[in-house]
C-alpha positions as CSV (number, residue, x, y, z in Angstrom):
1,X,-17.8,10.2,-13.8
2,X,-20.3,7.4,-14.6
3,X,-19.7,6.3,-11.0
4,X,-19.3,8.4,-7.9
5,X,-19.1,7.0,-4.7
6,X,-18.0,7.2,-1.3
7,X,-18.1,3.5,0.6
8,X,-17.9,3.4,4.4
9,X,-18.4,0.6,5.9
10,X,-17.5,-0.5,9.4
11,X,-17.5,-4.4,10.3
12,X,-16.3,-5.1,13.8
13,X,-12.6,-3.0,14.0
14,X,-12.3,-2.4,10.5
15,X,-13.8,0.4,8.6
16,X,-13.2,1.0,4.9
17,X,-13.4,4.5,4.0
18,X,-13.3,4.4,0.1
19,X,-13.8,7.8,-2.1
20,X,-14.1,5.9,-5.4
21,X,-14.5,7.2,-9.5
22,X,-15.0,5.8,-12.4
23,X,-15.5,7.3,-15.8
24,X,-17.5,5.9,-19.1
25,X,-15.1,3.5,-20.9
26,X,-12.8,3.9,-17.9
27,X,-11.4,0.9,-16.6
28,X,-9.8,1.4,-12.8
29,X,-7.8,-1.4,-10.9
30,X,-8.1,-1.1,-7.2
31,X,-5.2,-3.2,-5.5
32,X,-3.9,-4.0,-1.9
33,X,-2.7,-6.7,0.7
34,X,-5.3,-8.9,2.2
35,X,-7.7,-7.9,4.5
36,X,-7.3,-3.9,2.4
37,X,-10.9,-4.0,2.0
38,X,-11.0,-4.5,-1.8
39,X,-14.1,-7.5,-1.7
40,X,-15.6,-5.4,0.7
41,X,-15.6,-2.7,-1.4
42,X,-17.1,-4.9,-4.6
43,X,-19.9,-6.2,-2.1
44,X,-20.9,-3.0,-1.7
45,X,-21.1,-1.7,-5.0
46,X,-22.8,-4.7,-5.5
47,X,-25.9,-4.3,-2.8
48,X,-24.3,-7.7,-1.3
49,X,-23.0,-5.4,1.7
50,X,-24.7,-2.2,3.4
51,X,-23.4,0.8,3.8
52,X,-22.2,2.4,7.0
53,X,-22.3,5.8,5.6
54,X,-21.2,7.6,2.4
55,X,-23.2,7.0,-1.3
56,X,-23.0,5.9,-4.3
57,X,-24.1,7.6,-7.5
58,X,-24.4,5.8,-10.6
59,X,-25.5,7.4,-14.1
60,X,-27.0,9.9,-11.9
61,X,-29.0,7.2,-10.2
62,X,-28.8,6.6,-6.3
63,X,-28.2,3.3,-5.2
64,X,-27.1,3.8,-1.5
65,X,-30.2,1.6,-0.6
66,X,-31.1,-0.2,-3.8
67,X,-30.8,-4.4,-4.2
68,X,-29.0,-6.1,-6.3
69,X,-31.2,-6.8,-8.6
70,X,-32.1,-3.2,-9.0
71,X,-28.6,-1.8,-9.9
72,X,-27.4,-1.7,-13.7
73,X,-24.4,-3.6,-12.1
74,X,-22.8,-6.8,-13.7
75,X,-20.5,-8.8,-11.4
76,X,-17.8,-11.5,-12.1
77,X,-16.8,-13.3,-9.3
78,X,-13.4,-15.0,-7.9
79,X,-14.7,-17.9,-8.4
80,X,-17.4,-17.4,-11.1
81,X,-19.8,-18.8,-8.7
82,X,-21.7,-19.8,-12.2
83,X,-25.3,-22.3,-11.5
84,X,-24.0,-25.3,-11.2
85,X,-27.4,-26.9,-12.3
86,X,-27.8,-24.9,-15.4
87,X,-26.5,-24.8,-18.5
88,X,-23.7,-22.6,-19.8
89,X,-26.6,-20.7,-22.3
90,X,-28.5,-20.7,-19.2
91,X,-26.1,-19.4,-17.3
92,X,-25.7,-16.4,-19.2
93,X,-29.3,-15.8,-20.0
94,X,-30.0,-15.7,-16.4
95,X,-29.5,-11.5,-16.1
96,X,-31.7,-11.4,-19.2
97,X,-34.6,-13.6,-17.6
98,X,-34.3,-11.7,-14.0
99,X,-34.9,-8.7,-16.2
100,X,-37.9,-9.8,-17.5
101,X,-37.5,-10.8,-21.3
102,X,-39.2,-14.0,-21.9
103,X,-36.9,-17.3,-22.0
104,X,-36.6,-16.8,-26.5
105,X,-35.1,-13.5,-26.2
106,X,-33.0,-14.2,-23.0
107,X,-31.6,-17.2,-24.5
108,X,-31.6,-15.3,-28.2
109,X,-28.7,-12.7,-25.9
110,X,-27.2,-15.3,-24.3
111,X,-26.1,-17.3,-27.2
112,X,-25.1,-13.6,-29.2
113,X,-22.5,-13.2,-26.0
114,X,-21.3,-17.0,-26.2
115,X,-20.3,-16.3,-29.7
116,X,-18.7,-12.7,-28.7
117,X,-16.3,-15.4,-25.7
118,X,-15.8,-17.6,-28.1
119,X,-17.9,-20.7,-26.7
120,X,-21.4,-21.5,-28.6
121,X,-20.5,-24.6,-29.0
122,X,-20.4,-25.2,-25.4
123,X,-24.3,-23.5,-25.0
124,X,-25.7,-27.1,-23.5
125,X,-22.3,-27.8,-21.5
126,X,-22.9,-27.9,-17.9
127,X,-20.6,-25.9,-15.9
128,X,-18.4,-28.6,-14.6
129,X,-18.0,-29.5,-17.6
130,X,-15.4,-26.3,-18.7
131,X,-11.7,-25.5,-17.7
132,X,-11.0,-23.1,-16.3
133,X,-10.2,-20.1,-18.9
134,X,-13.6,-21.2,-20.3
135,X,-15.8,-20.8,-17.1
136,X,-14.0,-17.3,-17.1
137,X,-15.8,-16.2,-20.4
138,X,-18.9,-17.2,-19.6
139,X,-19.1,-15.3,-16.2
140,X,-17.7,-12.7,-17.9
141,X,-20.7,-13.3,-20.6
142,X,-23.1,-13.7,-18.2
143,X,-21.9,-10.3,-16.6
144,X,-21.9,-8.2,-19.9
145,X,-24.9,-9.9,-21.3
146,X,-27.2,-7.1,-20.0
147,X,-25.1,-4.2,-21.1
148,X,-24.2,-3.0,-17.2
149,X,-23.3,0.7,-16.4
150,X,-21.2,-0.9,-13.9
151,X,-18.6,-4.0,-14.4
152,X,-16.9,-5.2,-11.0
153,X,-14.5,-7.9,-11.6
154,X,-13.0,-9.5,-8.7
155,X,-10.3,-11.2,-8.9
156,X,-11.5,-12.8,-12.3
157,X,-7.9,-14.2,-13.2
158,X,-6.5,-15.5,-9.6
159,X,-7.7,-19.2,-10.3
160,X,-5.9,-19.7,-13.6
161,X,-3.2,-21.4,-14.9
162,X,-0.1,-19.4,-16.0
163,X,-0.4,-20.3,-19.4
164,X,-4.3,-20.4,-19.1
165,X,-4.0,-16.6,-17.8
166,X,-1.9,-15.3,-20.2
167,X,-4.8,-16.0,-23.2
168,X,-7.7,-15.1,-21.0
169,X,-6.2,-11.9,-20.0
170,X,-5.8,-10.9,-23.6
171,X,-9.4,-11.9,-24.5
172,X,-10.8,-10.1,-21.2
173,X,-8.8,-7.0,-22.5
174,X,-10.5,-6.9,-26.1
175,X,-14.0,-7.3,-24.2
176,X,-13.5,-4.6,-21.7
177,X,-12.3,-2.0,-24.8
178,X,-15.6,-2.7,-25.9
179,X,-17.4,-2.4,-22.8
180,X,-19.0,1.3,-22.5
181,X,-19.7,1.3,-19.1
182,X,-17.0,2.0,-16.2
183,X,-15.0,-1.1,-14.9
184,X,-14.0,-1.5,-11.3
185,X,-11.1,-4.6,-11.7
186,X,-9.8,-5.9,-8.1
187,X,-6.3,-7.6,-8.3
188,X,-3.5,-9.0,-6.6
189,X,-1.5,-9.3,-9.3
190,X,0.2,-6.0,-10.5
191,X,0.1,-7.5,-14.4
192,X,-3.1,-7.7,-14.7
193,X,-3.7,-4.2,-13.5
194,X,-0.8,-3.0,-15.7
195,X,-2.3,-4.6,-18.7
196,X,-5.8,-3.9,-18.4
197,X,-6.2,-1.3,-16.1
198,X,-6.1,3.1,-17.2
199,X,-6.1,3.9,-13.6
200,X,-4.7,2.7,-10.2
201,X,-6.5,2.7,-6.6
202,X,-4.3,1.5,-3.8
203,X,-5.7,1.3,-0.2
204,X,-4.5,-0.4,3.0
205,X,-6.2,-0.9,6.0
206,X,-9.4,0.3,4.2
207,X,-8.6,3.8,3.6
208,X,-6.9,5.4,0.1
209,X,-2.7,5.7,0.4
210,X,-2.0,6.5,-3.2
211,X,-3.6,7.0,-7.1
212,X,-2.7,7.3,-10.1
213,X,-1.8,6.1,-13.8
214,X,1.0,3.4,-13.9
215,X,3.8,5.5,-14.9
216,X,2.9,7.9,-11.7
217,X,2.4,5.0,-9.1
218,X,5.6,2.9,-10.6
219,X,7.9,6.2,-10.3
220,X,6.9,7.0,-6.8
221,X,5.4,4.2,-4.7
222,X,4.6,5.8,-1.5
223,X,4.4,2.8,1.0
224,X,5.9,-0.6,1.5
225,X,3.6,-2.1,-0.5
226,X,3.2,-0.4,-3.4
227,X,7.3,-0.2,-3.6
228,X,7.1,-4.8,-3.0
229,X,4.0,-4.7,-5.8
230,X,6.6,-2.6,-8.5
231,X,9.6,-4.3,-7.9
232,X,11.3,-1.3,-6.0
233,X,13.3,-0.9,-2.6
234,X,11.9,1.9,-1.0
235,X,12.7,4.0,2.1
236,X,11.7,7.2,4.2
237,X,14.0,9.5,5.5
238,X,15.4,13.5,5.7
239,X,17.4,14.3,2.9
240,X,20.0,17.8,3.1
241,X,21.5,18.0,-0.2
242,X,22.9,14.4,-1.6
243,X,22.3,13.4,1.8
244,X,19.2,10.8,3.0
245,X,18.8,9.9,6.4
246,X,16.5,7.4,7.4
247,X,14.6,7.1,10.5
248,X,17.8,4.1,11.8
249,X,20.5,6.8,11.4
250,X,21.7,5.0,8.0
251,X,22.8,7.7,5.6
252,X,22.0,7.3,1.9
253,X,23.7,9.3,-0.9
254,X,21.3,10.1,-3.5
255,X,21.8,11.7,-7.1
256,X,19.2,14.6,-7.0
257,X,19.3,17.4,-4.3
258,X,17.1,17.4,-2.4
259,X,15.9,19.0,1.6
260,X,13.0,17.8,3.7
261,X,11.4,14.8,4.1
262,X,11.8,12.4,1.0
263,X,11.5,8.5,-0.1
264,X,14.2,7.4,-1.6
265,X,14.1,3.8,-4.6
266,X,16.1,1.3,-6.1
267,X,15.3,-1.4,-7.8
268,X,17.0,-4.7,-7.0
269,X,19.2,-4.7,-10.1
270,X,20.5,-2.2,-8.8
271,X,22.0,-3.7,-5.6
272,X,25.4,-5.7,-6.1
273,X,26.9,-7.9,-3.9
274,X,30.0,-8.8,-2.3
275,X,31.7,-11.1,-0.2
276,X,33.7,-8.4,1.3
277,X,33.8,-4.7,1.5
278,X,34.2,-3.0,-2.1
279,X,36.6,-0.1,-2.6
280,X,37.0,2.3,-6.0
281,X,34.0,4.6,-6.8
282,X,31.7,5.8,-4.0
283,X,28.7,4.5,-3.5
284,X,26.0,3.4,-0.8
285,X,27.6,-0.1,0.9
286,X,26.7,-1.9,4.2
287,X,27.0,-5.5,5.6
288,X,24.3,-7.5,5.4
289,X,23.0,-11.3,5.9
290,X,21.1,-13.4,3.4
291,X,17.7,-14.0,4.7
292,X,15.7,-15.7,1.9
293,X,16.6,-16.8,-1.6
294,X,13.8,-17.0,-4.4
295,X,13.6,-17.8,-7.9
296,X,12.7,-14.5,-9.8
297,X,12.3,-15.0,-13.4
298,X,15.6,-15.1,-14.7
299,X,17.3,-13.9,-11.7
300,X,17.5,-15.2,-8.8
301,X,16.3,-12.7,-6.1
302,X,17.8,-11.8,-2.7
303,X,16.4,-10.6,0.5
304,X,18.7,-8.7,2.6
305,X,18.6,-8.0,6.3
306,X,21.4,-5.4,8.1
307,X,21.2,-1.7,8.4
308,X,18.4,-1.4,6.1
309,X,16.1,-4.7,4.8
310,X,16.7,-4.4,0.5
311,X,16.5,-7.1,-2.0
312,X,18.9,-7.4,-4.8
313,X,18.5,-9.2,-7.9
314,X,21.5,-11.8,-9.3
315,X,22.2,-14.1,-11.8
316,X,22.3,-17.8,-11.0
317,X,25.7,-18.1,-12.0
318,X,26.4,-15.0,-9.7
319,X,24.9,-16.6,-6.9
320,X,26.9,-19.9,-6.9
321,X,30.2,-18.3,-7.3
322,X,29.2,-16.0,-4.2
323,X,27.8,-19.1,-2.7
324,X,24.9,-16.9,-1.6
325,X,22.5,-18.7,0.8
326,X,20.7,-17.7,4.2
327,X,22.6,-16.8,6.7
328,X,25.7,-15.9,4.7
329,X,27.3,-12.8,5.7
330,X,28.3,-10.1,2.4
331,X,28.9,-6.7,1.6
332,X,25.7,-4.5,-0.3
333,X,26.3,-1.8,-2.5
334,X,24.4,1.0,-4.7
335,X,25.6,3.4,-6.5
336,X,23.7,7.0,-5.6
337,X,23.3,7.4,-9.6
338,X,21.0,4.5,-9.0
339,X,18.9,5.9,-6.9
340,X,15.6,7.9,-7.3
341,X,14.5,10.5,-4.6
342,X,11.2,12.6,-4.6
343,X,9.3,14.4,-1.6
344,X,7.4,12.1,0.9
């Protein structure tokens, strides 16, 4: 692994308590709700926040105590955070310049990595000059410019556009198969890490609840969380044969066989709705109220409070003839063929 760490850091009541890897060409997405400790995490990698405890290894190199400015690190910011005073070739020469090759061959880099983003012919702009997707690239540029073992992107796609997002992820995905460093990338937005990312990192409340490729982590989400960032209704309970039994004394049937403690996952296409109780093939069904309707792509998609809290996903033109709207009593229903159930 080109980087092998272990952050601890303790601020106040929270502690983060990160093992973290990363291999050469390796890019790894670590995701979780606010206050996780995922920026913590990049300021410490960084320098920009001390360690508690713990290390961090780096090309063989030690950097528990180093500065900034002495770790092969480059670092793209939330909000780019690019010198407002300087130029955009400036901008991206800066690493060059801090590094100690004179202002020729600084600016000589810079301008090779402005034609790599796609933006020479903004070199003199000034940064307030650029959208958004633009000021991307060059913080991006001005993070790759001095070939870093270590890339830390944080959030580099949160203050786009949708459309603007769509065409800077794909660029930022061509420049990060060519980067031959490791890549740390800090998200909210499970896309991004789907699309960019070879490995997940989940944590909440600053320690590690679950790893793994996308396939892995999509399959079996393991907390609340992870099941909300894949789309999945997820549960915990003690399963005896086709039997679940969750920790409110609902009773799931399930597909698979199963003993012990297991989750058990839907998705929300997979939860039909009625106005009264449905009758015919067995299947999971309770009553429920309508406690939030929300636009969901195509579908329209409904959170359910009763027995157990699920969301279900509906057509619009299911939804009006239902007349499905908060605080409207109906009847939910899966089918245990729809379910998915694997050890806890």
């Amino acid at each position: 692994m080109l980087l092998d760490a272990h952050l601890i850091v303790e601020r106040g009541a929270f502690r983060l308590d990160l093992p973290l890897s990363v291999a050469r060409g390796e890019v790894v997405a670590l995701l979780g709700p606010n206050g996780a400790g995922k920026t913590t995490a990049v300021r410490a990698l960084a320098g920009l926040t001390p360690l508690t405890s713990g290390h961090i290894r780096l090309d063989g190199a030690v950097l528990d105590s180093a500065s900034p400015e002495q770790r092969p690190i480059g670092v793209v910011f939330q909000d780019y955070l690019l010198f407002p005073h300087l130029s955009v070739v400036d901008n991206v020469a800066f690493g060059p310049r801090r590094r100690g090759l004179s202002r020729r061959a600084a600016q000589a880099a810079a301008m090779a990595w402005l034609h790599r983003v796609g933006l020479a012919e903004l070199a003199s702009k000034r940064p307030r000059e650029l959208s958004g997707g633009q000021a991307q690239r060059v913080a991006l540029a001005r993070a790759l410019v001095t070939d870093p073992a270590l890339l830390l992107l944080d959030e580099p796609l949160s203050a786009l556009d949708a459309r603007t997002r769509i065409d800077t992820r794909a660029s930022l995905l061509h420049h990060l198969r060519d980067h031959a460093g490791a890549t740390l990338l800090v998200t909210h937005d499970p896309l991004d890490a789907l699309v960019l990312a070879d490995r997940f990192v989940i944590i909440e409340d600053g320690v590690v609840v679950q790893t793994g490729d996308a396939a892995s982590i999509t399959a079996h989400p393991r907390t609340d969380y992870i099941a909300r960032l894949v789309g999945l209704n997820l549960y915990r309970g003690h399963a005896s044969g086709h039997s679940v039994t969750l920790a409110a004394g609902f009773v799931l049937a399930i597909a698979e066989e199963q003993s012990g403690d297991v989750f058990v996952a839907f998705p929300p296409s997979a939860v039909a709705l009625f106005p009264d109780q449905p009758q015919g093939t067995p299947r999971n069904t309770w009553p429920a109220t309508i406690a939030g309707v929300h636009r969901h792509g195509d579908y329209l998609r409904i959170q359910l409070d009763g027995p157990i809290g699920a969301a279900a996903d509906v057509t619009p033109a299911a939804a009006a003839q239902l007349h499905l709207e908060p605080g409207r009593p109906v009847w939910a229903a899966v089918k245990a063929s729809e379910t998915r159930a694997y050890p806890a």
